[in-house]
C-alpha atoms as a printed R data frame, in Angstrom:
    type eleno elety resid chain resno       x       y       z
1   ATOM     1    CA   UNK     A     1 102.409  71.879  94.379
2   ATOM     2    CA   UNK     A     2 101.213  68.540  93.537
3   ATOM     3    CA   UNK     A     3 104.244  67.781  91.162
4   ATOM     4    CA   UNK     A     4 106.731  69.583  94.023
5   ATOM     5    CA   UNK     A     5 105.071  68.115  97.709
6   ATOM     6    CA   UNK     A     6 108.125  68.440  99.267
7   ATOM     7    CA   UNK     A     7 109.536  72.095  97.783
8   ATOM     8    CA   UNK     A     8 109.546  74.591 100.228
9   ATOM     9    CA   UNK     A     9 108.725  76.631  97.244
10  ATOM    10    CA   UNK     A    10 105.243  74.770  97.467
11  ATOM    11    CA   UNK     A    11 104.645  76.092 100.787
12  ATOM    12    CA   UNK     A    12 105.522  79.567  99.859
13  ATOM    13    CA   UNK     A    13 103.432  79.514  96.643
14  ATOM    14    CA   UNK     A    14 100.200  78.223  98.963
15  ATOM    15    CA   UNK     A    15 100.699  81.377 101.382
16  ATOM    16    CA   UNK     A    16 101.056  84.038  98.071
17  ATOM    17    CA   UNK     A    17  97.577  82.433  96.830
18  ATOM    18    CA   UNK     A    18  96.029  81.861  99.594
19  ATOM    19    CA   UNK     A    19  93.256  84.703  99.093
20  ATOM    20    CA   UNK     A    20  92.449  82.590  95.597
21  ATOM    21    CA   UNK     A    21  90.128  80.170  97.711
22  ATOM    22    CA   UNK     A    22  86.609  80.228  97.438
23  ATOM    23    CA   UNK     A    23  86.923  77.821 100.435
24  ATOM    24    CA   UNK     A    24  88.037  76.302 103.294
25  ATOM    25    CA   UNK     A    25  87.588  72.499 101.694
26  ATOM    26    CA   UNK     A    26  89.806  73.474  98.620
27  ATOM    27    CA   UNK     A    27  91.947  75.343 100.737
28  ATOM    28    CA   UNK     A    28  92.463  71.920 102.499
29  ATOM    29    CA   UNK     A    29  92.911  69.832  98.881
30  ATOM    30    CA   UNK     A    30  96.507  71.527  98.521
31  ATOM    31    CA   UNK     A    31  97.369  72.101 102.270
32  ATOM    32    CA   UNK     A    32  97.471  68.080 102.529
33  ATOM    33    CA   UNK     A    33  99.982  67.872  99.529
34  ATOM    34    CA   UNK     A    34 102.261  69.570 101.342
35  ATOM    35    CA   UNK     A    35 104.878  66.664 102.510
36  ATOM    36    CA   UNK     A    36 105.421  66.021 106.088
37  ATOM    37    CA   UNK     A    37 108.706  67.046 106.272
38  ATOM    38    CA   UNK     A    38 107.625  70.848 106.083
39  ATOM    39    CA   UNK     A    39 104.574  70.714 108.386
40  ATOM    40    CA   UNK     A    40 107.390  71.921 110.978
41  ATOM    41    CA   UNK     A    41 108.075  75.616 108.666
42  ATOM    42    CA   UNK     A    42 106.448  78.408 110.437
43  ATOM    43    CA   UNK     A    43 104.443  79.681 106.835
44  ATOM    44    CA   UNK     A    44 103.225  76.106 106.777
45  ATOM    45    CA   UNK     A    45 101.508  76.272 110.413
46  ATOM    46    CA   UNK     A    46 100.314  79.766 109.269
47  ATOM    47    CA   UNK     A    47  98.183  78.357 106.346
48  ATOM    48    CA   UNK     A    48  97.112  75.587 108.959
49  ATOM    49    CA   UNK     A    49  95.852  78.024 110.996
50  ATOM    50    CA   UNK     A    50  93.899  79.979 108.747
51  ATOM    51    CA   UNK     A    51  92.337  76.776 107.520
52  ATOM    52    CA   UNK     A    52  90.973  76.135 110.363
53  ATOM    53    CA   UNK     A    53  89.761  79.357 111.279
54  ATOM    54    CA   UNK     A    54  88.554  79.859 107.567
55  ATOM    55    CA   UNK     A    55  86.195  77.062 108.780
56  ATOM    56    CA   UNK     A    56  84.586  78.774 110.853
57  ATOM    57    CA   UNK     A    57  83.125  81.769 108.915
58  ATOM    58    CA   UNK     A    58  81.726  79.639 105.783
59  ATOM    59    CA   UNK     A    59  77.927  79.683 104.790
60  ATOM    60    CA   UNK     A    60  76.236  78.509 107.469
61  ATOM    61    CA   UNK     A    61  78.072  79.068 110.478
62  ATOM    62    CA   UNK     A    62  77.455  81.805 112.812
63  ATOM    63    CA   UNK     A    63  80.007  84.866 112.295
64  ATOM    64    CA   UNK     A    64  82.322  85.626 115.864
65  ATOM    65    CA   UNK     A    65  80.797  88.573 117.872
66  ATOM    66    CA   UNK     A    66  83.640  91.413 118.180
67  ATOM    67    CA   UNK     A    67  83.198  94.985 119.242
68  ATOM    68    CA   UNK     A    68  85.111  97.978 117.593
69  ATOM    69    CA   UNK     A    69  85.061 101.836 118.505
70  ATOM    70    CA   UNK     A    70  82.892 103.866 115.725
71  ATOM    71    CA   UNK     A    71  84.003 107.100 114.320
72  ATOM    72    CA   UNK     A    72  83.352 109.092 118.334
73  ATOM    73    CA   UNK     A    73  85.422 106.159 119.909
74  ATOM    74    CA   UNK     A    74  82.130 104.649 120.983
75  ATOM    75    CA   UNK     A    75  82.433 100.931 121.283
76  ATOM    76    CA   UNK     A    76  79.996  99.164 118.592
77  ATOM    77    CA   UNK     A    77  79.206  94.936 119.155
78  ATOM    78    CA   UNK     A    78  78.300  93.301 116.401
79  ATOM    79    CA   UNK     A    79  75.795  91.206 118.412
80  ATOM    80    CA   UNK     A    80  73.986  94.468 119.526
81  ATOM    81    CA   UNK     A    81  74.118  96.061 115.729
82  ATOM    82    CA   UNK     A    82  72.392  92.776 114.475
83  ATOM    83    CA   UNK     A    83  69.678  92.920 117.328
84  ATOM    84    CA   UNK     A    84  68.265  95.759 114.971
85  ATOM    85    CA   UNK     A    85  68.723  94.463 111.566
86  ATOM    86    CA   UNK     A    86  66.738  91.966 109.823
87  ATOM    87    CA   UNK     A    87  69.907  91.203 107.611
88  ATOM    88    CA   UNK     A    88  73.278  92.562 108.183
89  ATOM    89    CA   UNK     A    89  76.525  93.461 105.103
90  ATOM    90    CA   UNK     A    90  79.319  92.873 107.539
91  ATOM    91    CA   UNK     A    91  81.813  94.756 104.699
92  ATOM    92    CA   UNK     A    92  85.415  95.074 105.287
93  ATOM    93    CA   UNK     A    93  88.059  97.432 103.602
94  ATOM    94    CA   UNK     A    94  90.439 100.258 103.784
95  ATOM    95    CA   UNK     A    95  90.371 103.792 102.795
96  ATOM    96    CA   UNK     A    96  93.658 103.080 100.760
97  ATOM    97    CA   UNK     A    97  91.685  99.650  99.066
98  ATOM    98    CA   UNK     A    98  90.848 100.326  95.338
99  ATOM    99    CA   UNK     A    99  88.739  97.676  95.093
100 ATOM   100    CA   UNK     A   100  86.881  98.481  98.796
101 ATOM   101    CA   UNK     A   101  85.852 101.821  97.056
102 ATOM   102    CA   UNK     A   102  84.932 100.782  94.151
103 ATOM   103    CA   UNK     A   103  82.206  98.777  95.945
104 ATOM   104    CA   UNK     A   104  80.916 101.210  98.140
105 ATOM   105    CA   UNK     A   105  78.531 103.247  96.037
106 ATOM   106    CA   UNK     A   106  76.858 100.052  94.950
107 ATOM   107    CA   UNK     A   107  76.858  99.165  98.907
108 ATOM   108    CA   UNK     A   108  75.012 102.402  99.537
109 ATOM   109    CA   UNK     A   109  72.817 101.944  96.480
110 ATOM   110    CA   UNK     A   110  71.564  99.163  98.197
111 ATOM   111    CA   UNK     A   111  71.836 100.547 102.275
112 ATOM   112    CA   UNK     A   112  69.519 103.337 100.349
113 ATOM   113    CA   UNK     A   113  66.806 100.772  98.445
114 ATOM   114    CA   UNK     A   114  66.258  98.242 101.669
115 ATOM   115    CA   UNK     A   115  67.167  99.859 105.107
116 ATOM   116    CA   UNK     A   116  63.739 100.881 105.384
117 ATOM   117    CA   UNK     A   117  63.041  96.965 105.124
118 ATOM   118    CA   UNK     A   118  65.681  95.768 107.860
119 ATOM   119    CA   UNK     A   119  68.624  95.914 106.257
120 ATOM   120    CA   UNK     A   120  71.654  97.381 107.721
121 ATOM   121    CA   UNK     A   121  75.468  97.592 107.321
122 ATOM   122    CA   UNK     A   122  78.758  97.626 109.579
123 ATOM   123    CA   UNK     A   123  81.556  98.909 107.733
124 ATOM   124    CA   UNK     A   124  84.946  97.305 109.495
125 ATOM   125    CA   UNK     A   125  88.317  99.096 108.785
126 ATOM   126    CA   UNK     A   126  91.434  97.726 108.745
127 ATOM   127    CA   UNK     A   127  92.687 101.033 107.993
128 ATOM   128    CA   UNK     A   128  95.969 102.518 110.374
129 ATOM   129    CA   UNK     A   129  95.622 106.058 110.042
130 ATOM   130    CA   UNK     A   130  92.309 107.577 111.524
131 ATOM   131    CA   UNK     A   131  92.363 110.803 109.251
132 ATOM   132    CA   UNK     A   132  92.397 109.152 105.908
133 ATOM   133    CA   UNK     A   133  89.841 106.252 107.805
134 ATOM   134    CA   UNK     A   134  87.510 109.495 108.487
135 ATOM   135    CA   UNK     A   135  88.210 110.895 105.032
136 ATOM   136    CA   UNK     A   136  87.225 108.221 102.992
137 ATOM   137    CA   UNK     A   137  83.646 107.387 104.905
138 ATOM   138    CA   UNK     A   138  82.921 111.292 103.858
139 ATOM   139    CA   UNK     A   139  84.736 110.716 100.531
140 ATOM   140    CA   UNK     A   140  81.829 107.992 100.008
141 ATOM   141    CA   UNK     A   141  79.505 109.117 101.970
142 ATOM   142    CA   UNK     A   142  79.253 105.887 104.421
143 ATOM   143    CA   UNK     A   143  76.565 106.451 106.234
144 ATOM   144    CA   UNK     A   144  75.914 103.575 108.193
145 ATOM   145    CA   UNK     A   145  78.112 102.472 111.444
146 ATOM   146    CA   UNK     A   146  81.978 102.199 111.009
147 ATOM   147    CA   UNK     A   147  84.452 100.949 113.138
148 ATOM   148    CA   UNK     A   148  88.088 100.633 112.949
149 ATOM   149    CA   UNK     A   149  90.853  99.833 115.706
150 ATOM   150    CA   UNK     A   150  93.815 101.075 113.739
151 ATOM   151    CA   UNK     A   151  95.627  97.734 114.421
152 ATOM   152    CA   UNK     A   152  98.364  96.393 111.394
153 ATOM   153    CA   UNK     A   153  97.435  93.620 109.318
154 ATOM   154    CA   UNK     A   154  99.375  91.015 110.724
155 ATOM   155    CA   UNK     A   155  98.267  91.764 114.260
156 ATOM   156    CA   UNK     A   156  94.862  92.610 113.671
157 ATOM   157    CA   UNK     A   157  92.600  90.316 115.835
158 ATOM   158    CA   UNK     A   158  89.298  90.381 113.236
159 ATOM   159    CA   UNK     A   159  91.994  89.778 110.355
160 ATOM   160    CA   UNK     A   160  92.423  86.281 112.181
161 ATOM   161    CA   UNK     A   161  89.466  86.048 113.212
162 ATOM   162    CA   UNK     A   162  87.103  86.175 110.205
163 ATOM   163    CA   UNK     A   163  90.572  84.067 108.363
164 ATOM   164    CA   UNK     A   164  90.562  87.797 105.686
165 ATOM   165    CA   UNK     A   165  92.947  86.918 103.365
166 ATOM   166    CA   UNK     A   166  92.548  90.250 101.428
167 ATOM   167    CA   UNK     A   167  91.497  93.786 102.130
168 ATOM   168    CA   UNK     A   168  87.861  94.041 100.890
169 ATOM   169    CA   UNK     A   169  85.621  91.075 101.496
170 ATOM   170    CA   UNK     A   170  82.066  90.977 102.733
171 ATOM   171    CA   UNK     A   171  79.587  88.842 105.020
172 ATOM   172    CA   UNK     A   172  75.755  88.960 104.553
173 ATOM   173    CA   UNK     A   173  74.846  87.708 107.808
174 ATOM   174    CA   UNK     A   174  71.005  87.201 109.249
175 ATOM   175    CA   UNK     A   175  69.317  88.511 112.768
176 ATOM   176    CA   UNK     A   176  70.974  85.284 114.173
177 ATOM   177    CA   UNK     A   177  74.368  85.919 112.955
178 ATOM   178    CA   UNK     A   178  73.924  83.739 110.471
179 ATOM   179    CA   UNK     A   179  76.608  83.396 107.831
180 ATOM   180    CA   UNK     A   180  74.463  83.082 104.453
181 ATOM   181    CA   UNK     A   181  76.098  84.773 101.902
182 ATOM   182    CA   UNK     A   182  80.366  85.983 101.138
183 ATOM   183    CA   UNK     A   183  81.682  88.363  98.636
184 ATOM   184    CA   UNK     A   184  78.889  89.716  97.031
185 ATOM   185    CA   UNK     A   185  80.284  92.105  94.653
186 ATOM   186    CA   UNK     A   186  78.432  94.860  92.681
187 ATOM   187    CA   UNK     A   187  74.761  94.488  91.449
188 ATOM   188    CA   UNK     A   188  75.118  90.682  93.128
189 ATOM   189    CA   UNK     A   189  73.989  92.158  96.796
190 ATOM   190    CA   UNK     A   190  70.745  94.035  95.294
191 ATOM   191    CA   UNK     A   191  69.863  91.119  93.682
192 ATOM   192    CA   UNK     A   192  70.292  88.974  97.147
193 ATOM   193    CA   UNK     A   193  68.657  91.689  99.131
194 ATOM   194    CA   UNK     A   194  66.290  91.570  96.779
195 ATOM   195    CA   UNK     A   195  65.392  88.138  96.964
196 ATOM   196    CA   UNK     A   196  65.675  87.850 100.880
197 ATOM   197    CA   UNK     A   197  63.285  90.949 101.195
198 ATOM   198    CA   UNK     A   198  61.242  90.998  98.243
């Protein structure tokens, strides 16, 4: 990208890797080698815009309220769920998402060890199909609140607005919405839980 500013090829590379950023910042480095003469190509303005919204979900900020209808088509707010919760795993994935299931029994190891100390979890689907959706949170026995809006990828309005740039990725979020940890993968969210709550 750097050797190639003005390659369209650049451009296209950028939106393949995008989900390789840890941040918004770096995400920003290789955005501003693009040359000026393709800040006008519509996959250009795309990575602009989920820059800018990846800015807005880092550590620190406070995570966008959204509601979502739960597996009885009851609509679930964020806002409402973290009222309740001391800390909250915002976790999103899919029931076709290798990776997404991979995680969950260490997410319910941990929903089992510290919900009795204020910890909570609200598993968001990006799933289309509501049978295999339903399957899969028996399948791993998700226990907590789920919501899903059966929305594609593309279109999906908490795709955009969280700036997801893959299938499973996670928020740990305080009582005040409080963005203060991403991705936690494996034993990684016992051992913050256990530090937050120990």
């Amino acid at each position: 990208i750097q050797d190639n500013p003005d390659s369209l090829r650049s451009v296209f590379l950028l939106y393949e890797i995008d989900w390789s950023f840890k941040s918004a910042e770096d995400f920003w480095v290789s955005i501003t080698m693009i040359d000026e003469s393709l800040h006008g190509n519509e996959y250009y303005i795309r990575l602009v815009r989920l820059t800018e919204q990846a800015e807005k979900v880092e550590l620190g900020k406070i995570a966008p309220d959204f509601q979502m209808p739960d597996t009885s088509g009851e609509h679930q707010r964020l806002s409402e769920i973290l009222d309740e919760s001391d800390y909250l795993l915002l976790d999103f994935w899919a029931s076709n998402c290798s990776p997404c299931r991979h995680e969950n029994p260490y997410i319910l190891a941990a929903y089992e060890e510290f919900n009795g100390r204020g910890f909570n979890v609200l598993g968001v689907s990006t799933d289309t199909q509501k049978d295999a959706w339903l399957k899969a949170i028996h399948e791993d026995s998700l226990v907590w609140t789920n919501v899903c809006s059966f929305e594609k990828w593309n279109d999906h309005p908490i795709v955009i607005r969280y700036a997801l740039q893959q299938v499973s990725q996670n928020f740990l979020l305080d009582k005040d919405g409080v963005i203060l940890a991403k991705d936690l993968r494996g034993d990684a969210l016992n051992e913050k839980l256990s530090e937050l709550l120990d």
